[in-house]
C-alpha positions, 0 to 999 in steps of 0.5 A: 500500500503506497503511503499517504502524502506528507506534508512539507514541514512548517518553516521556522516561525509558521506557528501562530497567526503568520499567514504568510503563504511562503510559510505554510506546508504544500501538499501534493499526492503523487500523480502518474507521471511520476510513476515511472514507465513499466517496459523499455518501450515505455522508457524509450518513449518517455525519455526523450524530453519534455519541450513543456518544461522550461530550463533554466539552464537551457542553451542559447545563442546569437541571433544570428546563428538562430536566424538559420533556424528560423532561415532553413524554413523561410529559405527553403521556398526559394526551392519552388517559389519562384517556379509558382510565381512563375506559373500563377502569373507568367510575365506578372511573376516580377511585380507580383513578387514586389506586391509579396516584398511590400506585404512582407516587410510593411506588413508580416514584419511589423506584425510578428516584431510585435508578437515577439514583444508580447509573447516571449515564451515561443508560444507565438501568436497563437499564446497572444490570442489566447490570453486576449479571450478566456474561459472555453471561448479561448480554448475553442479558439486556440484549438482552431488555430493549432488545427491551421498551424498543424496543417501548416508546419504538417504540410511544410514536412510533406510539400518539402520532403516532396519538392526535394524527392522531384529535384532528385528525381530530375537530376541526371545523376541521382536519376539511376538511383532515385528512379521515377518513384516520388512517394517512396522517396518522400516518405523515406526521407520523412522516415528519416526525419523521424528517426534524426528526431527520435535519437535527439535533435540537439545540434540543430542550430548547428546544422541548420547554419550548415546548410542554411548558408551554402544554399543562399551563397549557390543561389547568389551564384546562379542569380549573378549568372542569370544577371550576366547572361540577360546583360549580355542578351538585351533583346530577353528584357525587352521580350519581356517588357513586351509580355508585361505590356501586354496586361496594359499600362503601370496601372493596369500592372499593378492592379493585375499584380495585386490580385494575382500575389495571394497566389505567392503567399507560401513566400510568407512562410517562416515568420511563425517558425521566428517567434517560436524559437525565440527561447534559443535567442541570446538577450545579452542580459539577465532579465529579472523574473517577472519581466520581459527580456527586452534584449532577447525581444530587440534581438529577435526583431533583428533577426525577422527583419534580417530574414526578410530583407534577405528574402525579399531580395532573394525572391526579387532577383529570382523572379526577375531571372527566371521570367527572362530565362525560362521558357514559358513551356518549362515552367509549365505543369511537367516541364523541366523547370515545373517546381525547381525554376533555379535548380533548373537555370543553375543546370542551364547556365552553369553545367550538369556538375554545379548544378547538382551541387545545387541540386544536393543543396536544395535537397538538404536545405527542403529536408531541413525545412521539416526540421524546422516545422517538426520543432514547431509542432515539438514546441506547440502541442505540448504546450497546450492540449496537455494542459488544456487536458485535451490529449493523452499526458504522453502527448507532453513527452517529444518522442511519441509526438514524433511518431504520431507527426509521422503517421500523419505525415504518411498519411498525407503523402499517400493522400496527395501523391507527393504532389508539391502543387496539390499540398500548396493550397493547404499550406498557404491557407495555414501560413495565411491563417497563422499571420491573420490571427497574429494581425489580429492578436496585434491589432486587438491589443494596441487598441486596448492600449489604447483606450487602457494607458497609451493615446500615442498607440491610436495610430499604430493600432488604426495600421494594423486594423490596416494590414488585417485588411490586407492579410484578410484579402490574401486568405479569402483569395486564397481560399476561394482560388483553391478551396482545396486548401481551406477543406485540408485544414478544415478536416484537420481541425475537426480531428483536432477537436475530436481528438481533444474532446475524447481526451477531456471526457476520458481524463475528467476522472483525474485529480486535476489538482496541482497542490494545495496549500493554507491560508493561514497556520491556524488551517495548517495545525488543524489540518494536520491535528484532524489526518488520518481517520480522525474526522468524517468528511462531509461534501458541501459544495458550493455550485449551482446545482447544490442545495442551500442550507442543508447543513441542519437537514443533513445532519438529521438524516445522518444521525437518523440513517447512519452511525457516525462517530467522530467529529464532522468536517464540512467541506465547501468547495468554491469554483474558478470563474475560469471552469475550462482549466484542466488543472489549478493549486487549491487553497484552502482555510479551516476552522474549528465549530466547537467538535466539527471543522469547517473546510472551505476550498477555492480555486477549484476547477472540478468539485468532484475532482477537489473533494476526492483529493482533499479526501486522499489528503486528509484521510477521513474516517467516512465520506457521506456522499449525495445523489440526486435523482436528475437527468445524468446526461445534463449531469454529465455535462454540467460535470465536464464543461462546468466542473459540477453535476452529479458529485456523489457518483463522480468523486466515487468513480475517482477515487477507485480510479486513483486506488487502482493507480496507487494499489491502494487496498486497505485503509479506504475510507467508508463511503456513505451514500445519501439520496436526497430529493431533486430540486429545481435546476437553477 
């Protein structure tokens, strides 16, 4: 039989009145996840780390080594990008790609400098929107938003893995290798990532800095080439200027442009891979707890700034050489240019050997892509449905995440048949969706600054309502262009919301109690005077589908029904406003009623939850519980959404379940049930 908890023991001087909360004794009853992990399976799985914990400890570096990081996801859409800009918009590909620069810099980049300001933690955008709302509101919101970044970093892992499978393929080289089989070198080079993942990923900066770079420097190389070659060669820019004529005058071009740059948004991509690994950025100071680190802010401004002037001149040069450069029958769907425009010129202009240089790059920098977007998802999900108690609690643990990223991922690449441009539509809805919500987030925030504390915001906040608009334009665009896109994320957020909804029925049944503490000493004596089959224990919880007053009533029944002996404690259970927390610390006062005690509990999440972990605590001699006589399924409800319901069943059916985690046999205490007449449900 495992022992009951013990208190930690009062600090010198806790005696007496002193209510100072640091004094007072904690309680905790151990939990599952300290048990540890029956098998090797188990263990494997359960020792990879938990991405929820924070380390003190933990590593950073640079800005600019953690640029790389951030770069190797943003980078690696040079890959296909500009063979999409290509086959969106033909001739408009150069200014289309402007209209996206002008998006990304005036609107992307204020956007997420912000975001960085106000959500340090790696949470991104999405932690800023959830503190902005509360209640279930809240977790409805964050729950749709993580189903828009799963499809978003998901796609990223499938679409890249892809694109780097058709640049093997097309390569003269690695043709006789490779063959013609694009699913199977997909999934083999996710198999991969995988397995990179589960071994432990701890060199990532490192790497991604090593391919990151020689990537850029061969584009730069293939770009100066392009540039070469059209200055020797006139006669392509005047073609070209022709073709653009062709849509009419600077205005016509520009409003053409306007409406076709929604189609380039996967050159958006990245900003939420920025502010998620912001923990990894070095501030250059000690930040004092409690306040933000304002050098790790400022330095990862510089870095989403640096990546995407880095990346708008990148995209500009690409565009504009590979419109004057490749053929207009290339770059269509199947050509040899179809998905791969510079790996395709770097072969042109610079030979078979540097181009499959180039080609090796792309590769590695597009599988790297999904390292990124697989410690995106690493950094997300266990952040939130974990605590949200929408998942199973392995779901904090890194290495069964990875083979469930993996399964999906398996999945949507025998879905889509490693098609890069069937996955686009899927993967600029989520990109689009996270920079939207981000936007909003922002804008909502500035303007209750606003109206709070700083007049001086009025201006910056009427500009983000601005760029709210812009980035809205671009996802209805988007969606309605290629509705493919909006269906994939739906299906994934309704799985999401599946998933998480079983997950907080089943786990309703757990303690839900971090800790409890006292208010005073005075509750802290009487506790630890009255444990251990030393009182019977008597629910008085304080919901609206409780009766009133029925202390004396009660009493009654019990003499009249049942043989109590020992003194009676009452205990009154007080909810949070905030009844869709999975987990919260109670606190808990006691007073003495001549022989009785009176408990009173607040903070709860759950009443039954709170009363079968006071119950394990103090080890009563009996517990009288009630029942009523309504309607289970409102119950039920009432139980899941609210925290109340049927408590007498509920606080039976957990604490058997925690009996049966902690073999506990002997010792139980007797517990009474009462059936009392059904009220009117206020």
């Amino acid at each position: 039989m495992n022992s009951l908890p013990q208190s930690e023991p009062l600090s010198a001087g806790s005696s007496g009145a002193d209510s100072s909360p640091s004094l007072q004794p904690v309680l905790r009853l151990p939990t599952r996840d300290e048990a540890p992990p029956a098998g090797w399976l188990a263990r494997f799985l359960l020792s990879g780390g938990r991405p929820d914990e924070h380390r003190e400890d933990a590593k950073t570096y640079p800005w600019y080594l953690v640029l790389w990081l951030t770069g190797v996801d943003y980078f690696s859409t040079l890959g296909y990008q500009p063979a999409i800009a290509l086959l969106a918009a033909g001739a408009l590909a150069v200014p289309a790609t402007a209209a996206l620069v002008l998006v990304t810099l005036l609107g992307a980049v204020p956007v997420y400098m912000q975001v960085a300001a106000r959500s340090y933690a790696g949470q991104g955008s999405i932690a800023l929107l959830e503190n902005l709302f509360s209640g279930w509101k809240s977790r409805i919101f964050v729950l749709v938003l993580l189903g828009f970044a799963g499809t978003d970093f998901v796609i990223t892992m499938t679409l890249s893995a892809a694109d780097a499978a058709r640049h093997a393929i097309a390569n003269s080289y690695l043709h006789p290798y490779v063959g013609d089989a694009p699913i199977e070198l997909t999934l083999s080079l996710l198999l991969i990532l995988a397995i990179v993942f589960l071994m432990g990923f701890r060199e990532a900066i490192g790497l991604a800095t090593a391919v990151a770079i020689p990537y850029l420097l061969l584009n730069v190389v293939v770009l100066l080439c392009g540039f070469w070659r059209i200055l020797w060669h006139p006669d392509l820019l005047v073609h070209w200027q022709r073709s653009l004529h062709a849509h009419g005058d600077w205005t016509m071009v520009a409003i053409a442009s306007a409406l076709v740059f929604p189609r380039l948004a996967l050159g958006l991509s990245g900003f939420e891979t920025g502010v998620v690994v912001m923990p990894l950025v070095d501030g250059g100071e000690n930040t004092k707890p409690g306040q933000p680190p304002l050098g790790r802010i400022r330095n990862t401004r510089s870095l989403l700034l640096s990546a995407a002037l880095i990346m708008s001149v990148l995209l500009l040069a690409s565009g504009f050489v590979a419109s004057l450069l490749i053929p207009e029958v290339d770059y269509q769907l199947g050509g040899p240019a179809d998905g791969r425009a510079i790996a395709y010129l770097a072969h042109k202009l610079l030979g078979g050997a540097f181009g499959t240089v180039y080609d090796f790059s792309t590769i590695l920098i597009l599988w790297f892509a999904g390292a990124s977007a697989m410690t995106g998802l690493l950094n997300l999900i266990p952040r939130y449905l974990p605590r949200f108690g929408m998942a199973p609690r392995w779901v904090a643990y890194q290495r069964p995440v990875i083979l469930v990223l993996f399964a999906i991922d398996v999945v949507v690449t025998l879905v889509f048949r490693a098609d890069v441009e069937a996955q686009g539509s899927a993967y600029a809805t989520g990109v689009l969706v996270l920079i939207l919500s981000a936007a909003v987030a922002v804008a909502i925030a500035t303007s209750r600054e606003v109206v709070l504390r700083q007049p001086k915001t009025l201006l910056l906040a009427f500009y983000f309502w601005i760029v709210n608009v812009v980035f809205a334009y671009t996802l209805l665009d988007n969606a309605l262009e290629r509705p493919a896109g909006v269906v994939i994320a739906s299906i994934f957020i309704f799985l999401l919301l599946l998933v998480s909804a079983a997950s907080r029925y089943y786990r309703s049944t757990e303690m839900r109690i971090s800790e409890v503490t006292f208010e005073d000493s005075e509750s802290a004596r009487l506790w630890a005077q009255y444990t251990g089959k030393k009182v019977n224990l008597i629910p008085q919880s304080n919901s609206v589908f409780a009766q009133e007053n029925r202390t004396e009533e009660k009493l009654q029944e019990l003499h009249e029904h049942f043989k109590i002996t020992g003194p009676l404690a009452f205990l009154h259970v007080h909810l949070l406003d905030n009844q869709s927390e999975f987990m919260a610390p109670l606190r808990v006062r006691v007073s003495r009623q001549g022989q009785d005690l009176t408990i009173e509990a607040f903070g709860a999440v759950a009443i039954a939850n709170s009363i079968a972990y006071l119950s394990e605590l103090l080890d009563p001699i009996s517990i009288v519980l009630e029942l009523t006589r309504r309607n289970l399924m409102k119950q039920s409800l009432a139980y899941v959404l609210w925290g109340e319901g049927e408590i007498g069943l509920t606080v039976y059916s957990i604490l058997v379940r925690y009996w049966e985690f902690t073999k506990r046999t002997t010792g139980l205490p007797l517990i009474l049930l009462m059936s009392v007449t059904a009220t009117p449900e206020k």
